[in-house]
N, C-alpha and C positions, 0 to 999 in steps of 0.2 A: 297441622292435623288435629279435629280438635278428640280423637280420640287414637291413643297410641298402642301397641301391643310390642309386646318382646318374648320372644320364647330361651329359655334356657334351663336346660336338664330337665325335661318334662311337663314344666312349670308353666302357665298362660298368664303375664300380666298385662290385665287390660286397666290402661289408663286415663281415664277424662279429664283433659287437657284444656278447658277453659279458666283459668284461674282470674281471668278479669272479670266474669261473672258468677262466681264462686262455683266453677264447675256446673255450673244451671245446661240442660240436656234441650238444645233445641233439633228440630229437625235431622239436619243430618247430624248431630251427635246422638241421635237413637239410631239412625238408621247405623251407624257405625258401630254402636253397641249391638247392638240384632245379629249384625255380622261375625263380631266377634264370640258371640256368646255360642250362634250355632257351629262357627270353627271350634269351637271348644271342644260341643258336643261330638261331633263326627268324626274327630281328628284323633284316631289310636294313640298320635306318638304325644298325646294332651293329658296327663292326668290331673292335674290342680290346676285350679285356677286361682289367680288372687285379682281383686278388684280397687281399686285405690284414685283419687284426684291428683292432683299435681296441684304445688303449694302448700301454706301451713293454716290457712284460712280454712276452709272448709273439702270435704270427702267429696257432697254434693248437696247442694241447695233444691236440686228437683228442676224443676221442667223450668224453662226460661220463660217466665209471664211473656217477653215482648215478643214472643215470637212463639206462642202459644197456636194461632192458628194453622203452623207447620205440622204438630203432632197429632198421632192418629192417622184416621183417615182422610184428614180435612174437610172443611166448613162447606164444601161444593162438591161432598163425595155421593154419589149416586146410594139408593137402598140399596143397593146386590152388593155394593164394595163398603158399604158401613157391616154390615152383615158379613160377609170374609173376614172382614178385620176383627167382629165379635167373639166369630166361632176359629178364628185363627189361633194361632200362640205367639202373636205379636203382642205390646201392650205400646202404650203413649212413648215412652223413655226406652225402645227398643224390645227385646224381646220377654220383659217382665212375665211373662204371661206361662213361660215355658214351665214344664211340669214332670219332664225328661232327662234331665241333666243329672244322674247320680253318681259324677264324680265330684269329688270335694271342691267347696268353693269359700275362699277365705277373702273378707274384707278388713282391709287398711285404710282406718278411720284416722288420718291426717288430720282432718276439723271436723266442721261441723254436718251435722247427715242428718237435713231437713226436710220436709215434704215427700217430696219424690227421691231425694239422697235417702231419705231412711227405709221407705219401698226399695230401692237398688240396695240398700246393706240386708235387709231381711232376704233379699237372693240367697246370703251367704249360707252355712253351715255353719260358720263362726267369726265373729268380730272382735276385732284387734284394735282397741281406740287409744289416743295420746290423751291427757290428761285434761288441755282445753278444748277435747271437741263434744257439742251438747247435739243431741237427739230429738227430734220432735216433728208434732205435724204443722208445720210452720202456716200450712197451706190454708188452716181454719179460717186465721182472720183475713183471707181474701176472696173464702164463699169459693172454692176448689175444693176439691173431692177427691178422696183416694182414688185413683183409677188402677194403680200398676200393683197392686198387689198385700196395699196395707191393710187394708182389714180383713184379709186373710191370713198373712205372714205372720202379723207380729201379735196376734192372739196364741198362737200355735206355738210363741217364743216364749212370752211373757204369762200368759194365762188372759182370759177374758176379763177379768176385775180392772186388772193395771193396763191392758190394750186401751179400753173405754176410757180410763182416764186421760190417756195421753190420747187419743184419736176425737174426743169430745172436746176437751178442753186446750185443746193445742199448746199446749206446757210444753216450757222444754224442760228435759232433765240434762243433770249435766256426766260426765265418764263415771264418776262414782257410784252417783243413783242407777244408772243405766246395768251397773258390773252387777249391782245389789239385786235387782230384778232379774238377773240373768240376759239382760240384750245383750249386752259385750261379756266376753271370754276373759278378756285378760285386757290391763292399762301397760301401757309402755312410756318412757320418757319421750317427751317431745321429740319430732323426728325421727322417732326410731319403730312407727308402726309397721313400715313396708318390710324395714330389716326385720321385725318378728315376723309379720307373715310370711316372709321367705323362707325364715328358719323352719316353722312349722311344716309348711308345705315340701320343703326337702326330706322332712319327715318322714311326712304322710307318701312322697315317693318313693322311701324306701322299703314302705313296706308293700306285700300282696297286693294287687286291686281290684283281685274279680270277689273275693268276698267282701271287702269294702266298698265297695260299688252295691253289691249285691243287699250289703247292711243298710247302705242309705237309701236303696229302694224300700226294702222293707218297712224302713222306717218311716219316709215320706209317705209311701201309698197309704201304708195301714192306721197313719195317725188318726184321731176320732173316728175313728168307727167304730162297730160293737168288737169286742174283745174278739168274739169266733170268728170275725169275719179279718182281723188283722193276724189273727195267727195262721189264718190260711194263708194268707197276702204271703209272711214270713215263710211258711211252708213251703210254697209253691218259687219262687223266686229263689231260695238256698235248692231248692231241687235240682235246677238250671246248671247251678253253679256246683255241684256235688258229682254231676255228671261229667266236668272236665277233668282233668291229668293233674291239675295243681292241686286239689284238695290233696289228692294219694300221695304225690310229692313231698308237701308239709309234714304229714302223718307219717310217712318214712325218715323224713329227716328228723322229727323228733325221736321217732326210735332207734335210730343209729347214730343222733348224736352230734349231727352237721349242721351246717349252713345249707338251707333250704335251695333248688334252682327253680325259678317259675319261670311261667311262659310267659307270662302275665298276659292273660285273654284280655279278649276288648268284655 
């Protein structure tokens, strides 16, 4: 399978499983990421998701050159079905394109998260790299184009100064420089990045999730835009969530003292 999932205690890990071609995404390993990504979405009993390659070589290399003409819509796809796939929320490498998903998403940077590996890591919410794995848009020097999401993503991480560098100049950086610029969260020893992202993610399940969910809407929708128009964004989206049972819940258990009981809404 070249894309694997395991669920345990609320947790989604999706695995890309090509390690003879450093995890490179052809065909059906998007269409299996797609899959995966909207079970995420839909699925109540999902709250984190962690993302990661198999192997110590690379996280993901990006789209598999030799088998390039699988992705997307393909080289014989009709205007009305290049046009779905535009206005879709699919992207080249699965469902890149999604703009829905605000439960927490953690990547485990194993190696190296190149071209389209490093569009699949700016999925994340946060990255978790080992020490030999480098960053970059690998895809410059072969005249490939961000399609799934990099020059959106990782301006909105890094800031637009340090994006253009590394999307211009297809540099790679290595775990250090990456930490330094804010791409990656945190370094772990070798082998041990899926074990932090699991830690974190048990975390992140045991707390709340309809205001955390509710934070990273916020967050995501209202990023660059004008100030009044993301505080409404915030406004209106905590309003949602102000209306259910669990905010009164929290607010009572802090004033009597307890350990909170949530429902934990979707």
């Amino acid at each position: 399978m070249k894309v694997t999932t395991t669920v345990q205690d609320h947790i989604l890990t999706i695995c890309i499983n090509r390690p003879e071609v450093r995890n490179c995404v052809d065909g059906e390993t998007a269409r299996l990421l797609g899959e995966a990504w909207t079970r995420f979405r839909d699925d109540p009993d999902l709250w984190v998701a962690v993302l990661t390659g198999t192997g110590d070589k690379a996280f993901s290399a990006g789209a598999d050159l030799g088998a390039v003409r699988e992705l997307g819509p393909g080289p014989d796809a009709r205007p009305s079905q290049i046009r779905q796939f535009l206005h879709s929320g699919q992207g080249f490498l699965g469902q890149t394109r999604l703009v829905d998903i605000f439960k927490p998403i953690i990547a485990a940077l194993n190696g190296d998260a190149l071209a389209g590996g490093l569009e699949l890591a700016c999925l994340a919410d946060m990255r978790i790299a080992e020490p030999h794995a480098r960053l970059g848009v690998a895809c410059r020097r072969w005249n490939v184009p961000l399609c799934d999401g990099g020059t959106q993503r990782l301006p909105r991480i890094i800031g637009m100064g340090r994006a253009m560098d590394m999307i211009l100049t297809g540099r790679f950086v290595d775990a250090q420089e990456a930490l330094s610029m804010g791409l990656v969260n945190q370094i772990v020893p070798k082998g041990q990045s899926l074990t932090r992202a699991m830690e974190l993610a048990k975390q992140l399940c045991a707390l709340p999730q309809g205001a955390m969910r509710t934070d990273k809407q916020a967050a995501v929708t209202g990023y660059g835009r004008p100030l009044q128009e993301g505080l409404r964004i915030e406004a209106e989206v905590a309003w949602w969530h102000i209306q259910g049972q669990d905010l009164y819940e929290g607010a009572r258990a802090f004033k009597e003292k307890r350990t909170p009981s949530f429902h934990q809404e979707d």
